[in-house]
C-alpha positions as CSV (number, residue, x, y, z in Angstrom):
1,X,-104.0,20.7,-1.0
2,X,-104.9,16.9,0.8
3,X,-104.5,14.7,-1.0
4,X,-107.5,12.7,0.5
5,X,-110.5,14.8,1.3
6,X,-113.3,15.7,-1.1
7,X,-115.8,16.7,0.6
8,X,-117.1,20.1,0.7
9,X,-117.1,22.2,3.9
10,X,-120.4,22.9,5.3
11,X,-119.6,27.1,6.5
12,X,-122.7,29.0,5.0
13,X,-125.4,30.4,6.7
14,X,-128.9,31.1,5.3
15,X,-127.9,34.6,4.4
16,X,-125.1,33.6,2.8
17,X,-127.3,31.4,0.4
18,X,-129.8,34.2,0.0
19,X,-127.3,37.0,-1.4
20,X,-125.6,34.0,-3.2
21,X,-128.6,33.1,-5.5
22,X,-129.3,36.7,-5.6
23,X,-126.6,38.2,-6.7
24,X,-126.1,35.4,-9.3
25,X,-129.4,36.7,-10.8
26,X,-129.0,40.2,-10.9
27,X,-126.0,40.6,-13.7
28,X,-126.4,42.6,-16.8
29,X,-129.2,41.1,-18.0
30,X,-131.5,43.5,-15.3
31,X,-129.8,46.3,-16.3
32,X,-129.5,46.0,-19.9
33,X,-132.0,43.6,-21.2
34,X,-135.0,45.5,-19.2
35,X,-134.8,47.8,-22.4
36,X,-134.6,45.6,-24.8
37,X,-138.1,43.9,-23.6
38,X,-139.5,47.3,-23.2
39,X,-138.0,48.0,-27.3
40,X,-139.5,44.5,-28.0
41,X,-142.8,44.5,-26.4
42,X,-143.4,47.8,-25.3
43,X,-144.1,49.1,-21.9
44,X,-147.0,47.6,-21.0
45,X,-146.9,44.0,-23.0
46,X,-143.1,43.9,-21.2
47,X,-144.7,43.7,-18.0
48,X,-146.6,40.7,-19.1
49,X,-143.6,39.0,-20.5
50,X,-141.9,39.4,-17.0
51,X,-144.6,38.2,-15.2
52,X,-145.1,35.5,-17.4
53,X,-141.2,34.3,-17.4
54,X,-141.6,35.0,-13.5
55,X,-143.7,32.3,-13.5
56,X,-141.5,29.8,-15.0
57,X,-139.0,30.5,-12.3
58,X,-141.6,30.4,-9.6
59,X,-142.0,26.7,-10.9
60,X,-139.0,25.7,-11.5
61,X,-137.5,27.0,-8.5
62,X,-140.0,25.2,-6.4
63,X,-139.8,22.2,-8.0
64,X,-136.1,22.6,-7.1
65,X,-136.2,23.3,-3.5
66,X,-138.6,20.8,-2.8
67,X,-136.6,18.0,-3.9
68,X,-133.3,19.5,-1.9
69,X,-134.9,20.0,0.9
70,X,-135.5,16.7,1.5
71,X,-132.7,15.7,-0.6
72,X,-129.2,18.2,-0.1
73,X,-127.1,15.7,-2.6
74,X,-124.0,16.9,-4.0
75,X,-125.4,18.5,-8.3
76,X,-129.2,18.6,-7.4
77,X,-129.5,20.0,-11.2
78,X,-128.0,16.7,-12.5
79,X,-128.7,14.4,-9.4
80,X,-132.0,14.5,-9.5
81,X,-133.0,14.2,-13.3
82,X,-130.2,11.0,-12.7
83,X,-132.4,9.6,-9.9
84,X,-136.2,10.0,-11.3
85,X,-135.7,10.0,-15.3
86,X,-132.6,8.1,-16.1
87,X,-129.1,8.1,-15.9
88,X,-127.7,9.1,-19.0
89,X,-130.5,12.4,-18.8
90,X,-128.7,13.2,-15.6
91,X,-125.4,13.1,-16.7
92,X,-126.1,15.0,-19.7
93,X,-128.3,17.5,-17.8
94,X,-125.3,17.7,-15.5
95,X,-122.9,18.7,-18.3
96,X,-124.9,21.0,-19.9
97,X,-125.6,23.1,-16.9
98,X,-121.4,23.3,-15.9
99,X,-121.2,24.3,-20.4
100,X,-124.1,26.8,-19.7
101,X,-122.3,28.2,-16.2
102,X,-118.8,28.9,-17.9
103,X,-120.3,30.4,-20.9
104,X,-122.3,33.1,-18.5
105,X,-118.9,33.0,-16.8
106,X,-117.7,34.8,-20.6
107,X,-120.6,36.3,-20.9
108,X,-120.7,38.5,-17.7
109,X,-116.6,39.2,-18.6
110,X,-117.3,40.3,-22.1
111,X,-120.2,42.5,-20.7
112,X,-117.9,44.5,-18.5
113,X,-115.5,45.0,-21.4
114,X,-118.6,46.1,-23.0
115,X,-119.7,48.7,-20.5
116,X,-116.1,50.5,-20.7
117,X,-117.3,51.7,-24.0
118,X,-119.8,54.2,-22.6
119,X,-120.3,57.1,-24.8
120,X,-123.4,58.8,-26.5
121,X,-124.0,60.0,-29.8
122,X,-124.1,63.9,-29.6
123,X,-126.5,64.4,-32.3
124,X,-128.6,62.1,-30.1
125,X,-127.9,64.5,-26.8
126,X,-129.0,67.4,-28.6
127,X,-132.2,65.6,-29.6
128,X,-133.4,65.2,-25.8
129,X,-132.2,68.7,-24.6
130,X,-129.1,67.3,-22.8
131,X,-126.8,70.0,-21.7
132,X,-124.1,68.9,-21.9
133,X,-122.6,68.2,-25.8
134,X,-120.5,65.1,-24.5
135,X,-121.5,62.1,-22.5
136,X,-118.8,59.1,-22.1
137,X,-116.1,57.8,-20.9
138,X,-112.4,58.1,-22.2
139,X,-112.2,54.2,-21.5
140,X,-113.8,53.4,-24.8
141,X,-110.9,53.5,-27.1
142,X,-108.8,51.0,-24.5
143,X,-109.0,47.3,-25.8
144,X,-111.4,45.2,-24.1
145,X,-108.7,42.5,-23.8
146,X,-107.5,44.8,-21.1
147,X,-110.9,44.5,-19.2
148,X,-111.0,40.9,-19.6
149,X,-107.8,39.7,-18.3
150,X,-107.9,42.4,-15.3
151,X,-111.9,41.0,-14.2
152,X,-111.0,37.5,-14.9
153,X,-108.2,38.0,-12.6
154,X,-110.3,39.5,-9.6
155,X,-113.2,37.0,-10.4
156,X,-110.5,33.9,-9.6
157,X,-108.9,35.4,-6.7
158,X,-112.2,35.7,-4.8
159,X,-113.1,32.0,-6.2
160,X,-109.7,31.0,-4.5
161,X,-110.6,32.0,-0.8
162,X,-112.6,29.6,1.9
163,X,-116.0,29.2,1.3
164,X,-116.7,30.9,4.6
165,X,-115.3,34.3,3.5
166,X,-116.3,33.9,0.0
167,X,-120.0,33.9,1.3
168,X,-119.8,36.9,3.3
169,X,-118.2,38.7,0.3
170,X,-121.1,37.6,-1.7
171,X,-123.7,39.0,1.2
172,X,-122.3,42.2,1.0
173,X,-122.3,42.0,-2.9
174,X,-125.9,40.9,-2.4
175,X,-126.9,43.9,0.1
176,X,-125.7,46.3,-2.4
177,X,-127.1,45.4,-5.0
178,X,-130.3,45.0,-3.5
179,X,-129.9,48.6,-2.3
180,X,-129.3,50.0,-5.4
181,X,-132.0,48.4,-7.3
182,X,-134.5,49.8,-4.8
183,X,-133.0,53.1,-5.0
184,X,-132.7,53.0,-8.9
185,X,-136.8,52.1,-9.1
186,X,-137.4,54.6,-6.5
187,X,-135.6,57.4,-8.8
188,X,-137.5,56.5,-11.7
189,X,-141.0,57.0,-9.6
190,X,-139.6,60.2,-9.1
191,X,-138.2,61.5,-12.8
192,X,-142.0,59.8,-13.2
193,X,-143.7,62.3,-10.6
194,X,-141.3,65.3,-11.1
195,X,-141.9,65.6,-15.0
196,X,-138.6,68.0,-15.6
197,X,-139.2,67.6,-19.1
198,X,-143.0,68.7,-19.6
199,X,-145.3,65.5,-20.6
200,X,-148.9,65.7,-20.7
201,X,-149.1,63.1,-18.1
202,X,-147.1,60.9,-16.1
203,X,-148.0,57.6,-18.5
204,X,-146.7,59.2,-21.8
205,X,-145.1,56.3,-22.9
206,X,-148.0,54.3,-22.8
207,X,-150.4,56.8,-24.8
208,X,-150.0,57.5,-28.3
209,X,-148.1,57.8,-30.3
210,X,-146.6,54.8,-28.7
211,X,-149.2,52.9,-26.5
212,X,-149.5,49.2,-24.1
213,X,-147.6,47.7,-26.8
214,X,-145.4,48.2,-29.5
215,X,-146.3,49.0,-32.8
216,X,-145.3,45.0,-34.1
217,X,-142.6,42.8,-34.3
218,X,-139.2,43.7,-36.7
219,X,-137.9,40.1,-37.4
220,X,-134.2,41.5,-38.7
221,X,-133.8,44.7,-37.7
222,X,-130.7,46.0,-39.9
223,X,-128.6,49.1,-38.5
224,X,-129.2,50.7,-41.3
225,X,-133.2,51.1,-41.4
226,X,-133.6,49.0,-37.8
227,X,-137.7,50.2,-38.3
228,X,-137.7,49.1,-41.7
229,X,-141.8,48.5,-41.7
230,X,-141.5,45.8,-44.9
231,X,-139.7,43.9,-42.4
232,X,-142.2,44.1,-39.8
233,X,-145.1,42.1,-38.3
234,X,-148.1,43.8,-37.0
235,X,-151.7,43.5,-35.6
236,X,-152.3,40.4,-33.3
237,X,-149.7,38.3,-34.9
238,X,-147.0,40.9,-34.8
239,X,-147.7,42.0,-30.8
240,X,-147.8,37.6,-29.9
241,X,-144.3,36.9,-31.7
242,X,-143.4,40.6,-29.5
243,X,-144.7,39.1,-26.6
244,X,-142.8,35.8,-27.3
245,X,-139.3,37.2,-28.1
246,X,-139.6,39.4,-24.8
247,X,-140.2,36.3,-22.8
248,X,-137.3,34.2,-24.3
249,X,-135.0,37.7,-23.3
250,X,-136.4,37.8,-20.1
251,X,-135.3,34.2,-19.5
252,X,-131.9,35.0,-19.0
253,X,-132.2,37.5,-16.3
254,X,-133.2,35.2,-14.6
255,X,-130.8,32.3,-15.1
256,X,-129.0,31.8,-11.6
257,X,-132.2,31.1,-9.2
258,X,-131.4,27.4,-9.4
259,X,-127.8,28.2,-7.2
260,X,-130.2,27.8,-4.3
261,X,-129.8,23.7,-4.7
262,X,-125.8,24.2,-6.0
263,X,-124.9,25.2,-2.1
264,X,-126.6,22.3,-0.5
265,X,-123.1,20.8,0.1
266,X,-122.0,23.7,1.5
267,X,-124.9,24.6,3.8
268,X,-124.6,25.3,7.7
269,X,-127.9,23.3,9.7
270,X,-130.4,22.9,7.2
271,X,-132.9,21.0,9.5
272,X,-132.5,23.7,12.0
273,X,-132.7,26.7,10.0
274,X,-134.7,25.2,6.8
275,X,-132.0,27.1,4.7
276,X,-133.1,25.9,1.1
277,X,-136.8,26.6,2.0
278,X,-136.5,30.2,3.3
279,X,-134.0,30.8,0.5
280,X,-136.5,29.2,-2.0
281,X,-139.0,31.5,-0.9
282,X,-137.0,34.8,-0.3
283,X,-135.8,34.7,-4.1
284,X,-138.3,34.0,-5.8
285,X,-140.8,37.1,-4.0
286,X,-137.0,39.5,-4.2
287,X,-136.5,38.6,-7.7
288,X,-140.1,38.3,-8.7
289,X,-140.4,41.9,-7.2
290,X,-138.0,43.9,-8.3
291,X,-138.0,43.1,-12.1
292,X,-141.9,44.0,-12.2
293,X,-141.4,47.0,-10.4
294,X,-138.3,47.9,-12.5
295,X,-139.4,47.5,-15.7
296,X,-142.4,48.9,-15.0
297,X,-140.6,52.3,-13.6
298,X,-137.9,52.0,-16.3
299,X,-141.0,52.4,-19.3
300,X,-142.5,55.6,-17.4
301,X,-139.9,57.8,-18.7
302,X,-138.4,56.1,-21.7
303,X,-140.6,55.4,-25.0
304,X,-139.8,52.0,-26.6
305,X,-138.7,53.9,-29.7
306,X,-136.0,55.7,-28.4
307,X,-132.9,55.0,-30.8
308,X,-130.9,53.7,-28.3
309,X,-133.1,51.2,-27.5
310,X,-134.4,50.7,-31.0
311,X,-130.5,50.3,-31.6
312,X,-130.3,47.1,-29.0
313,X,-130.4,44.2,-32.6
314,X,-132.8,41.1,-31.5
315,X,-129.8,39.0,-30.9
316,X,-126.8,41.5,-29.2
317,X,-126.0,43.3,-26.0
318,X,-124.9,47.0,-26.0
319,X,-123.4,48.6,-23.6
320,X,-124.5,50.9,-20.9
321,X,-125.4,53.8,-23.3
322,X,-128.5,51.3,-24.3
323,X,-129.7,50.9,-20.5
324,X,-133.6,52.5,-20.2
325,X,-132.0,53.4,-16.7
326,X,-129.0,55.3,-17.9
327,X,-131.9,56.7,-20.9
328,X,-134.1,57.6,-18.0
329,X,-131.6,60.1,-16.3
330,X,-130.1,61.7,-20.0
331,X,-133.4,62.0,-21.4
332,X,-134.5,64.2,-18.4
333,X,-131.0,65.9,-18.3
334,X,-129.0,64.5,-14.8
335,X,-125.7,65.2,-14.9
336,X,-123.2,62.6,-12.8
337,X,-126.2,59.8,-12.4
338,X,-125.6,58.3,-16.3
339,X,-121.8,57.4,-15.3
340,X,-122.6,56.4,-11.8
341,X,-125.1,54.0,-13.2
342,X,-122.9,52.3,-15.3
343,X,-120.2,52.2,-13.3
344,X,-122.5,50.7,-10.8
345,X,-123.5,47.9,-14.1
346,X,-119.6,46.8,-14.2
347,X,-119.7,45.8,-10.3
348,X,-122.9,43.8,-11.0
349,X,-121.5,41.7,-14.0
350,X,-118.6,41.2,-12.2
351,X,-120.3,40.3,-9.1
352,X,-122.6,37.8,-11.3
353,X,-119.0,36.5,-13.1
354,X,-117.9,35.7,-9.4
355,X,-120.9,33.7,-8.9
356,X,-120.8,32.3,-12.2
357,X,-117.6,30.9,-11.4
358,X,-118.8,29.7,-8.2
359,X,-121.4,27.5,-9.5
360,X,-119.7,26.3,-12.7
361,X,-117.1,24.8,-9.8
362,X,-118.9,23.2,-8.0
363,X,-121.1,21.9,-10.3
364,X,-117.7,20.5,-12.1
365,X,-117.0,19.1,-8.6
366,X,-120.1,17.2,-8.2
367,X,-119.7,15.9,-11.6
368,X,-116.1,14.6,-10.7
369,X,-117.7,12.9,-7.8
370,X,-119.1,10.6,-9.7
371,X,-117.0,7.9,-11.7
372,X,-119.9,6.7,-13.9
373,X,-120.0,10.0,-15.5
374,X,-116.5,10.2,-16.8
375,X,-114.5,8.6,-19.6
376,X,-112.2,5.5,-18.6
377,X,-109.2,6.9,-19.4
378,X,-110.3,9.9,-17.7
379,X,-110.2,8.7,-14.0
380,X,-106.9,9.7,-12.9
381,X,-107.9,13.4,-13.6
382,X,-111.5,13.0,-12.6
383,X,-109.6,12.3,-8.9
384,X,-107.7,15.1,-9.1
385,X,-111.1,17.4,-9.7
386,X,-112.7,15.9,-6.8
387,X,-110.1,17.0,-4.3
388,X,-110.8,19.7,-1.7
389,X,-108.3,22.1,-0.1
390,X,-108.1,22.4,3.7
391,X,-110.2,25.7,3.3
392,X,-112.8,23.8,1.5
393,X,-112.3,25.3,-1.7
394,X,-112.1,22.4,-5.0
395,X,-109.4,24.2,-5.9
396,X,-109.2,22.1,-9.1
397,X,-112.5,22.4,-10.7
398,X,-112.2,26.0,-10.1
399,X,-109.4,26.8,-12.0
400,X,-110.6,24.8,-14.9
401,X,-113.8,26.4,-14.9
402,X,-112.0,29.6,-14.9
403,X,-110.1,28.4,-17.8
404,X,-113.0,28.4,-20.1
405,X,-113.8,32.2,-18.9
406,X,-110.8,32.7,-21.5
407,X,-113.4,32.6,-24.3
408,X,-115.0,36.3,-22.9
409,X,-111.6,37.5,-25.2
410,X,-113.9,36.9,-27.7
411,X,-114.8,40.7,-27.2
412,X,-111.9,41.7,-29.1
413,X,-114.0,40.7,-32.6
414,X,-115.3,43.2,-34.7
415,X,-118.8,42.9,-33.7
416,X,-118.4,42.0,-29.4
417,X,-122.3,42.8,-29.0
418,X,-123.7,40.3,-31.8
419,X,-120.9,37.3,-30.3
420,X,-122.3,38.4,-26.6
421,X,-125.5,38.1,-27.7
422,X,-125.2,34.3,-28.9
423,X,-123.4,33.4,-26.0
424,X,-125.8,33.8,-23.9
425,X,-128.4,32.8,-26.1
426,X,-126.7,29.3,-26.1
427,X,-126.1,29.1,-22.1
428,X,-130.2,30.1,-22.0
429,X,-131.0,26.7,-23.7
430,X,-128.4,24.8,-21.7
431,X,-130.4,26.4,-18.9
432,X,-133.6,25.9,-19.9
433,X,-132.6,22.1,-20.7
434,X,-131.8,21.7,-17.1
435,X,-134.9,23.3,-16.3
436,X,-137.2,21.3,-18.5
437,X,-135.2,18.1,-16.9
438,X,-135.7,19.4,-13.5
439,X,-139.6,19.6,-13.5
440,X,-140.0,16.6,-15.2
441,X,-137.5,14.8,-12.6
442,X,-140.4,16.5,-9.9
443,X,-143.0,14.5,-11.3
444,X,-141.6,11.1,-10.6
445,X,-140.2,12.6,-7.0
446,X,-143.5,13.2,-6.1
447,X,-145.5,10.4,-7.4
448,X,-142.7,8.1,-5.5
449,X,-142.5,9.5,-1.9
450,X,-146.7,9.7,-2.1
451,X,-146.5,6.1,-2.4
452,X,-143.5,5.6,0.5
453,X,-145.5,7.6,2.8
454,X,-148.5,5.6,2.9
455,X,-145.9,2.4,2.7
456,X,-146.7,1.3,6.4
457,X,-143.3,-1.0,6.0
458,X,-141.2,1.8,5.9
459,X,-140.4,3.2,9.5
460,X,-140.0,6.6,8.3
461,X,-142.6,7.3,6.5
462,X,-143.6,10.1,8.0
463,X,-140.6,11.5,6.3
464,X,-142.3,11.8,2.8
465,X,-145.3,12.7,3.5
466,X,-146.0,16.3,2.6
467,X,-148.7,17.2,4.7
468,X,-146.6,16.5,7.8
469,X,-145.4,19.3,10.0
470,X,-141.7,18.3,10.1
471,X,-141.4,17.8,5.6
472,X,-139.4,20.6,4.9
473,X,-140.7,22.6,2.3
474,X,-143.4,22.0,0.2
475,X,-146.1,24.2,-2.2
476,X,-149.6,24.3,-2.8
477,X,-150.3,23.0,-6.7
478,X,-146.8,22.1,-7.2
479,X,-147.2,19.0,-9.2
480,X,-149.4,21.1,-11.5
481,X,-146.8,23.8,-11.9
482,X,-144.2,21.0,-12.3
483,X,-145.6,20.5,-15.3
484,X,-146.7,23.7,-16.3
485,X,-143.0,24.8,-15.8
486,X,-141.7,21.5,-17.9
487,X,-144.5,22.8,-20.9
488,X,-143.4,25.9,-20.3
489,X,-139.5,25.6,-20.7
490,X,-140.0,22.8,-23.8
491,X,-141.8,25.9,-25.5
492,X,-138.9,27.9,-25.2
493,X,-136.4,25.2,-26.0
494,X,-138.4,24.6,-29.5
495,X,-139.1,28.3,-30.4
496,X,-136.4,30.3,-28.6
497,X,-135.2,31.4,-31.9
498,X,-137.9,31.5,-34.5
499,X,-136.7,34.9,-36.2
500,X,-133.6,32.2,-37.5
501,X,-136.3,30.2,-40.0
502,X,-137.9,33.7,-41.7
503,X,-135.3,34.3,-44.4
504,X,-132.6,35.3,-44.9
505,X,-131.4,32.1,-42.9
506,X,-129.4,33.4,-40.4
507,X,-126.3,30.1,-39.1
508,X,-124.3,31.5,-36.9
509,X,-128.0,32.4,-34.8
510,X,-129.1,29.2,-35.9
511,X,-126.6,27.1,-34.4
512,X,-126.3,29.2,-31.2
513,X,-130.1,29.0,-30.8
514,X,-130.2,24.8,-31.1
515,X,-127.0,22.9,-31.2
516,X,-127.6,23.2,-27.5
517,X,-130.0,20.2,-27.9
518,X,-128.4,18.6,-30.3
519,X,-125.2,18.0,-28.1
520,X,-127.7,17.4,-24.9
521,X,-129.1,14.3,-27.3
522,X,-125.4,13.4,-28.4
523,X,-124.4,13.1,-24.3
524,X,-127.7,10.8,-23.4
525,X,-127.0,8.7,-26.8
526,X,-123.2,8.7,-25.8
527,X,-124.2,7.2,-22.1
528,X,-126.2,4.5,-23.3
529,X,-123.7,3.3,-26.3
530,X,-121.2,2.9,-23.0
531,X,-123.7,1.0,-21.4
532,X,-126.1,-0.6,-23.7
533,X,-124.1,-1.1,-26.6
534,X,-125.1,0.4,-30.2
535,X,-128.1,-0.7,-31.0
536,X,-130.7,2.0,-30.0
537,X,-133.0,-1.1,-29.3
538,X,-131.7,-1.9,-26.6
539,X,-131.0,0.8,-24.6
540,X,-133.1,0.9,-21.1
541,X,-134.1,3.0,-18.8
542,X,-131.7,3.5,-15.9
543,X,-133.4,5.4,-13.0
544,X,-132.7,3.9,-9.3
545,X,-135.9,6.2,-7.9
546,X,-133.2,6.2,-5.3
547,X,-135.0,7.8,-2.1
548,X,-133.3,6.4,1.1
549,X,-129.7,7.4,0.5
550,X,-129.1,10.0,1.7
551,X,-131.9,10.1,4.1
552,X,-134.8,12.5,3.7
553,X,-134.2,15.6,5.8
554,X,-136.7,16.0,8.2
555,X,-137.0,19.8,10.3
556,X,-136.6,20.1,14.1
557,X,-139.2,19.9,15.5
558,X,-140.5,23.5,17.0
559,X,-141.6,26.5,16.0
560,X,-141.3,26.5,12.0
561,X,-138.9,29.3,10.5
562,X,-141.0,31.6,8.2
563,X,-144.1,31.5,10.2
564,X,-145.4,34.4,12.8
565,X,-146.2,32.6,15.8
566,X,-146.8,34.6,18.8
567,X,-145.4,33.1,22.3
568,X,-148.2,34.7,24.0
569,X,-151.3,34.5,21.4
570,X,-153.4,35.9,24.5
571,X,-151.4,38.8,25.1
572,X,-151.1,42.2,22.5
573,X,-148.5,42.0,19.7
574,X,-146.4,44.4,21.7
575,X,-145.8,42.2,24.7
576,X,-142.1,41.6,24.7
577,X,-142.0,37.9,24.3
578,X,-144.9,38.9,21.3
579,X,-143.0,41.5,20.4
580,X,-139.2,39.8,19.8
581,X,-141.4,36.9,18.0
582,X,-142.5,39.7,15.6
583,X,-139.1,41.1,15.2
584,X,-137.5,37.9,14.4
585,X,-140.1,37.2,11.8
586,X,-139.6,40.3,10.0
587,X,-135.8,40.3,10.4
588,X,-136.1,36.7,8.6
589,X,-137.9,38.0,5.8
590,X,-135.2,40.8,5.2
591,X,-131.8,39.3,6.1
C-alpha cells in the first residue's frame, strides 16, 4: 500500500455507476418485502404505497444529483448537509449513513443465511393442489453461521480488487438482475393470463372476498392467532395506518439510490459524459418501474391472506418460502421455478451485501478525509483510513467496514427473522436521517447559487445558473420537492414505528425504531461541545455555504447527453447520420 496517496482513482464509466446504484437497490427487500406490502395493504392500496415511497426517492434522489453534479466532492451525503446546514449536522449525517451502510451490510448477510432455510409446510402444499408433498431444500438444517462466514468472505474478496474490475463485476451483477426482474414480472402476466388454477377472472385477488385493500390493520400480529380481529383496526382508520406501515416497508427497498453521489470520486469524465445526471435519471425511471410493475404482477395471483404471507410478523423477514414470487409459482403448481427463484434471491442479497460494502468504505474514507471529524487522539488512525492502495482500493476503510458485517452472526439466535427485521429497521432511519438532511441541505444550495448567478462580480456566474445550457443537471419544481421530500422523510422518521406505543410496549422495537435519532442528536451535541464548549447557549451555526471550492462543474459544450437531436432535422429519421443519432440515444437510455 503507499504510504502517501489518498486519493481515489477516477476508473468508472457511466454504466458502471448505473448497475452500481442499481444493484445496490435491488437486494431482498424487492423480493421479500413486495409481499409483505401486499399482506399489509393489500394489492391494490400496495400499489399506492410504492408509488407514494417512489416519490420520496424521486425527490431525494434529485435533490442529490443536482448538488453533485455541480459539486462531485468526496461524502456528498455528509458534505453537503456540512456545507449548507452546519457542521456538526454534516458530520453526524456522515456517521449515521457509514452506521446505516454496515448494518445493511449484516442485514443482506443474515438474509442469505435466511434464504438457505427454504422449505414449505406440506399441510400448506396440499391446500393449493401442489403436486408434489415436499417443497425445500436440505440446506435448512445447516447453521447459518456457515452461510455467513462463507458470503462475508466472497463479499470482501470482491471489495479487495481495483475499482475498475470491481465496476464491471457490478455491471454484470446489474444486467442480471435487471434481466431477471423483467422476466420474473413477465411470468407473473402470464400465470395472470394462463389461469392454470380456474379463477373467475384474472383480478381475483382484488374482488371479494379480499378486495383494493385489506380487510384493516393487525397492530401485533402473534403466530399463534396472527388474524386475531380484537387486535385489529378497520374501516378508514385501519386501511390509513395499512397504507402507512406499507410505505415505511417500502422505504427500505429502496435504500441504496443515493450511491449515485457515493462514486463521484471515482467517476470517469463527468463533464463529458454528465455521468451523475444520466445515472440520476436512469435509476430513478428503472427503479421507479419495476417495483410498480412488480408488485402489481406479484398481487394478480397471490391473495394478501395467504398464510405465508400472513406469516411475514410487522417487524421480521422470512425467508424465500414467504416471497409472493416463489407463492406465485407453488400456488399454480410449477415445479423447478420455486427453487430457482430463491436461489436467484441469494445472488441478489449477496450482490446488494457487495455493494453495501462498497459504499459503507468509501463513505468511511471520505469521513477519514476529513480531520475535523475525528477524535484528537484519533488522528494517527484516521491517516491510516485515508490511504489508498496503488489499485485505488482504501484498503483500510474496507476492511473495517467489513468488520462490522460480523454482526450478520447474529442469525444464529433463536428468532434470526425478528433480529433481521430490526436491523434494518434501524439502518431505514439512519437512512432516512440522511435523507431528511439531504433535502434540507438543497434548499440553502439553491437559494445560494440563485443569488451567485445574478452576482455580476463573480466571473463564473454563468456556472450557477440553472437555466443555462452548460449547468449540469437540474429538475423542473425541484425546490418544491426538496421540501416535500424533507416533510416527507421527517414523517417517517417520527412515525416509522407507531405499532411500538399501542400496548403491550414493545423495547427491543422501540429502541430499534428511534435510538437512531437519539444518537444522530448525541453526534451534533458532541461536535459543538468540542467546539463551542458546554453551554448549549452558545453553540453557533457553522455552515461555510462553501461554493467555489471545488469549482462548479460545468458540461462540454455540444450536443447534451440524454437528448434526441437529429444531425439532419431536415432529412427522415432513417437517414444514417439521423439514424446513428437515434441509435445512440436509445442505447443511452438502456446501457
Amino acid at each position: 500500500m503507499s504510504s502517501r496517496r489518498t486519493v481515489l482513482s477516477k476508473h468508472l464509466k457511466e454504466r458502471h455507476v448505473n448497475m452500481i446504484s442499481f444493484s445496490a437497490c435491488i437486494g431482498f427487500g424487492l423480493f421479500l418485502n413486495t409481499g409483505k406490502v401486499i399482506y399489509l395493504a393489500g394489492p391494490g392500496m400496495a400499489l399506492v404505497a410504492v408509488v407514494l415511497g417512489c416519490s420520496m426517492m424521486w425527490s431525494v434522489i434529485a435533490c442529490l444529483g443536482e448538488m453533485t453534479a455541480l459539486f462531485p466532492v468526496p461524502g456528498p451525503l455528509f458534505e453537503f448537509p456540512g456545507r449548507f446546514i452546519d457542521e456538526a449536522v454534516g458530520y453526524a449525517t456522515g456517521w449515521m449513513t457509514w452506521s446505516a451502510w454496515i448494518v445493511i451490510l449484516a442485514a443482506e448477510i443474515q438474509a442469505v443465511a435466511q434464504l438457505w432455510r427454504f422449505r414449505f409446510d406440506p399441510a400448506y402444499l396440499k391446500s393449493v393442489g401442489y403436486p408434489d408433498e415436499q417443497l425445500g431444500w436440505s440446506t435448512e438444517h445447516y447453521s447459518p453461521a456457515v452461510w455467513v462466514f462463507l458470503f462475508l468472505i466472497i463479499v470482501l474478496l470482491i471489495n479487495l480488487l481495483p475499482v475498475r474490475q470491481y465496476g464491471q463485476l457490478e455491471y454484470i451483477f446489474g444486467v442480471i438482475k435487471l434481466t431477471f426482474i423483467s422476466f420474473l414480472i413477465v411470468f407473473n402476466i402470464v400465470l395472470s393470463g394462463m389461469q392454470k388454477v380456474y379463477h373467475a377472472n384474472h383480478f381475483w385477488t382484488w374482488n371479494s372476498p379480499w378486495g383494493f385493500s385489506s380487510a384493516g390493520m393487525v397492530i401485533h400480529p402473534t403466530t399463534s392467532d396472527p388474524t386475531n380481529p380484537d387486535a385489529m383496526v378497520k374501516g378508514n382508520l385501519g386501511h390509513f395506518l395499512s397504507l402507512w406501515t406499507a410505505i415505511t416497508t417500502c422505504v427500505f427497498s429502496f435504500v441504496g439510490f443515493e450511491a449515485i453521489a457515493v462514486t463521484a470520486p471515482e467517476n470517469k469524465d463527468l463533464e463529458k459524459y454528465e455521468t451523475i445526471k444520466i445515472a440520476t435519471k436512469k435509476l430513478s425511471m428503472r427503479i421507479s418501474l419495476l417495483y410498480i410493475l412488480g408488485t402489481f404482477v406479484g398481487g394478480l395471483n397471490v391473495p394478501y391472506d395467504d398464510p405465508n404471507l400472513v406469516n411475514i410478523q410487522i417487524n421480521a423477514v422470512r425467508a424465500g418460502q414467504n416471497s409472493v414470487f416463489v407463492l406465485a409459482a407453488v400456488r399454480n403448481g410449477l415445479r423447478g421455478f420455486p427453487s430457482v427463484f430463491n436461489g436467484f434471491f441469494i445472488f441478489a442479497a449477496t450482490t446488494s451485501g457487495i455493494n453495501a460494502l462498497y459504499t459503507s468504505s468509501r463513505l468511511l474514507h471520505a469521513l477519514a478525509s476529513i480531520p475535523e471529524a475525528w477524535p484528537l487522539w484519533f488522528q494517527n488512525y484516521r491517516r491510516r483510513l485515508e490511504r489508498v492502495s496503488d489499485a485505488g482500493v482504501p484498503l483500510g476503510t474496507v476492511c473495517v467496514s467489513w468488520c462490522f458485517g460480523l454482526m450478520a452472526f447474529l442469525a444464529i439466535k433463536p428468532f434470526p427473522s425478528v433480529i433481521l427485521g430490526r436491523m434494518t429497521n434501524n439502518a431505514v432511519i439512519a437512512e432516512l436521517i440522511c435523507y431528511t438532511m439531504i433535502c434540507l441541505s438543497y434548499t440553502q444550495f439553491y437559494h445560494k447559487i440563485k443569488v451567485a448567478a445574478n452576482d455580476h462580480t463573480l466571473e463564473n456566474r454563468s456556472a450557477f445558473n440553472r437555466d443555462d445550457k452548460q449547468y449540469p443537471y437540474r429538475t423542473h419544481g425541484q425546490l418544491f420537492r426538496a421540501w416535500y421530500g424533507f416533510f416527507f422523510c421527517a414523517l417517517l422518521i417520527v412515525f416509522n414505528n407507531w405499532r411500538a406505543f399501542v400496548p403491550p410496549f414493545s423495547t427491543p422495537d422501540f429502541v430499534a425504531s428511534y435510538i437512531g435519532v437519539a444518537v444522530f442528536l448525541a453526534i451534533i451535541a458532541a461536535y459543538h461541545v468540542r467546539s463551542d464548549g458546554w453551554n448549549p447557549l452558545k453553540w453557533r451555526r457553522s455552515a461555510s455555504m462553501q461554493i467555489h471550492r471545488p469549482p462548479p462543474k460545468v458540461v462540454v459544450p455540444g450536443r447534451r447527453r440524454g437528448h434526441l437531436e437529429f444531425p439532419n432535422p431536415k432529412m427522415p429519421f432513417w437517414q444514417e447520420d439521423n439514424a446513428k443519432a437515434l441509435v445512440a440515444f436509445i442505447w443511452g437510455w438502456l446501457k
